[in-house]
C-alpha positions in Angstrom: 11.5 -65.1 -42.1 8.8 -63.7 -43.9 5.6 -62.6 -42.8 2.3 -62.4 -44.4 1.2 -58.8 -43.8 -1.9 -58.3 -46.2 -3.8 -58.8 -49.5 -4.9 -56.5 -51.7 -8.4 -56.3 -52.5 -10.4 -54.2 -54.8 -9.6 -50.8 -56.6 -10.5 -47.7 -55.0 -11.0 -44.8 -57.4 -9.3 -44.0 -60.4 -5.7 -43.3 -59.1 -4.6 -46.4 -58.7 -5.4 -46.8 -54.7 -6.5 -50.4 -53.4 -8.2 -51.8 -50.6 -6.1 -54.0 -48.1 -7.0 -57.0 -46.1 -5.2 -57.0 -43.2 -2.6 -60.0 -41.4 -0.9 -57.3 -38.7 -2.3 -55.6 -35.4 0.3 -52.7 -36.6 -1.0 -51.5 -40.1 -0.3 -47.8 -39.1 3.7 -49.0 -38.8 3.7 -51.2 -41.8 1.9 -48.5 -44.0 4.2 -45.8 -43.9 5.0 -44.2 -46.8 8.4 -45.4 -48.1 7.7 -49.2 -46.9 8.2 -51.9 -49.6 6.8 -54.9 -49.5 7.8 -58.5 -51.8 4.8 -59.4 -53.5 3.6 -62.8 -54.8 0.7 -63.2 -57.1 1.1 -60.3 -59.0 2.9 -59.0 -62.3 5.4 -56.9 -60.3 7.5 -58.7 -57.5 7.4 -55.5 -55.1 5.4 -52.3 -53.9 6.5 -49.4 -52.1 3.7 -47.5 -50.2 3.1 -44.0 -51.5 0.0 -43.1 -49.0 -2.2 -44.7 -46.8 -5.2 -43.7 -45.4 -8.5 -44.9 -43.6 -12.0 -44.6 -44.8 -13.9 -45.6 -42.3 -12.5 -49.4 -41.0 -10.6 -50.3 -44.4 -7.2 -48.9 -45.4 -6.8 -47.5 -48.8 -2.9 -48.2 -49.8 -1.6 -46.2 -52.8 1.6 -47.3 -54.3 4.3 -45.6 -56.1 4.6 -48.1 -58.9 0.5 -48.4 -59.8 -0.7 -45.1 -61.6 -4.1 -45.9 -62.3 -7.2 -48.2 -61.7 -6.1 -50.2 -64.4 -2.8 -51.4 -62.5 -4.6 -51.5 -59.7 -7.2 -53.9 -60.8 -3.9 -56.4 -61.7 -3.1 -56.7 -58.5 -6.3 -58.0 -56.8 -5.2 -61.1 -54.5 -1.7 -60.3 -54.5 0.0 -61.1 -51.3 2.1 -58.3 -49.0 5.1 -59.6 -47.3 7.5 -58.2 -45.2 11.2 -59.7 -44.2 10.4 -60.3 -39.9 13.9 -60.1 -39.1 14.6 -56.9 -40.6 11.6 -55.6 -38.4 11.5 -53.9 -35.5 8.8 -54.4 -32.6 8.7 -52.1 -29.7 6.1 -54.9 -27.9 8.1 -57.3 -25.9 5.6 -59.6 -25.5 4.3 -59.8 -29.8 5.3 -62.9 -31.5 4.8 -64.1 -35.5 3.3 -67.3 -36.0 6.2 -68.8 -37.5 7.6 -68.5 -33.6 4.9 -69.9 -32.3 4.6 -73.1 -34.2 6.0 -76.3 -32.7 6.5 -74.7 -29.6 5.8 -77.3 -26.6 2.3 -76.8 -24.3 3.5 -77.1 -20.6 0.7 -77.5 -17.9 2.2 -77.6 -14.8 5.5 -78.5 -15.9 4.5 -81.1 -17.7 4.4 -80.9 -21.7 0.4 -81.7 -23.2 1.0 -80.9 -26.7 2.4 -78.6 -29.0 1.2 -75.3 -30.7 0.6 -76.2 -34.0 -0.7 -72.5 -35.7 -2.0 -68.9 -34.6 -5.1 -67.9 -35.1 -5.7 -63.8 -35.2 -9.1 -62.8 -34.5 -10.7 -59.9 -34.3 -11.1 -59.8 -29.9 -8.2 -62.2 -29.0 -6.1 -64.3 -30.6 -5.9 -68.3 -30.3 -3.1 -70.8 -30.0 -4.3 -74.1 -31.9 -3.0 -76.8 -30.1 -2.5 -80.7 -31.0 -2.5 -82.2 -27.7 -0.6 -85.5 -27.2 -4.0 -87.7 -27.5 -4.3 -86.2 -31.1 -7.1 -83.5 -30.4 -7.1 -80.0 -31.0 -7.8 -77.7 -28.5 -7.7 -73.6 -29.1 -6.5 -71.6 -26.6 -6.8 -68.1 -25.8 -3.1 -66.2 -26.3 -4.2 -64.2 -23.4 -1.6 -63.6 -20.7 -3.6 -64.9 -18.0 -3.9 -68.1 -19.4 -0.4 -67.9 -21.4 1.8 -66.4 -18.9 5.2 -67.7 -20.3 6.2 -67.5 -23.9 10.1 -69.2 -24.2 11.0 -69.0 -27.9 15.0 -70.0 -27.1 13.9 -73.0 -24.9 11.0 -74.1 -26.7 7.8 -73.6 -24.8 4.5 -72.0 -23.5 3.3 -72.3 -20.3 -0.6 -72.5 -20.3 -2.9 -72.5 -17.1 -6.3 -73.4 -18.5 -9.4 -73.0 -16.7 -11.2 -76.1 -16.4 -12.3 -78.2 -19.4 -10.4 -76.0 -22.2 -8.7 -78.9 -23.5 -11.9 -81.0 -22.8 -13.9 -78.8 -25.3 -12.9 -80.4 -28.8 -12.9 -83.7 -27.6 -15.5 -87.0 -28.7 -18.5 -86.7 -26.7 -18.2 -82.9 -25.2 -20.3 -81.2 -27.1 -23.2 -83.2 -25.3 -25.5 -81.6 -22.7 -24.6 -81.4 -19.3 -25.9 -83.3 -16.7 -28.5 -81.5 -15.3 -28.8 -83.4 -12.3 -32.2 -85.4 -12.1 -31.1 -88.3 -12.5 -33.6 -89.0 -15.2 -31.9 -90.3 -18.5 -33.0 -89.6 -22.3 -34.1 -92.7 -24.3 -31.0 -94.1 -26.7 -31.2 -92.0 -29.7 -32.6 -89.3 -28.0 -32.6 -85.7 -26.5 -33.6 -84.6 -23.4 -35.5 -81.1 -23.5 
């Protein structure tokens, strides 16, 4: 399966080096010199890295088949893939989206849903979840809420604190009770 691994942004300098957004958590593996990638929305349909470096947080890529800023400059928005299962990941517990998705949500033993994308983010990542009434819940791939990841047999095992899947729902994102007893007018807030 392939995997999204980056796209290329703009030109850096005049020797054909680009800017990279990143898709992986191992750019310092993927960015080896030697590494080719299959590349769609671009002229040429692959790129093997020449260099890589880091100025400051975003990684300048050079490639042997772009010579100058020109070339570069035609490859703005292309996409980087890689072939996953020709990869190698020393992380037992790392997983690609495409893994992921469709994979049952157990609570307890009992199924709630099922993960329907991955969302990578910059502290944690999140499990987007379609739960069985319809609503989407996200959940923190953290392992102490995601404890169990079962690819072969088709499931995650979440314990959620209290109210995670409650927080998407119609009618949560009102204020809490705060206790009074006192309630707002219709149509209106309580300060």
């Amino acid at each position: 399966m392939e995997v999204l691994v980056a796209r290329i942004g703009k030109p850096h300098g005049i020797r054909g080096e680009v800017t990279v957004q990143l898709f992986t958590d191992a750019p310092e593996d993927r960015f080896e010199p030697g590494e080719t990638f299959r590349v769609e929305d671009a002229v040429v349909s692959a790129l093997t890295v020449a260099k890589a470096r880091w100025n400051k947080d975003i990684l300048i890529v050079g490639f042997e088949q772009v010579a100058d800023r020109n070339q570069a400059e035609t490859l703005r928005g292309a996409r980087l893939f890689i072939d996953s299962d020709t990869t190698s990941d020393d992380e037992d517990d790392a997983w690609y989206e495409h893994e992921l998705v469709g994979l049952d949500v157990r609570v307890d033993g009992e199924a709630v849903g099922k993960v329907t994308a991955l969302r990578t983010m910059a502290v944690q990542d999140l499990l987007v979840v379609e739960l069985a009434d319809g609503h989407e819940a996200l959940v923190p791939f953290v392992e102490a809420i995601v404890p169990e990841v079962n690819v072969v047999d088709g499931f995650v095992v979440v314990v959620p604190p209290a109210g995670l899947f409650d927080l998407n729902t119609p009618g949560s994102n009102q204020a809490p009770d705060d206790g009074d007893g006192i309630a707002a007018p219709e149509g209106e807030a309580r300060r």
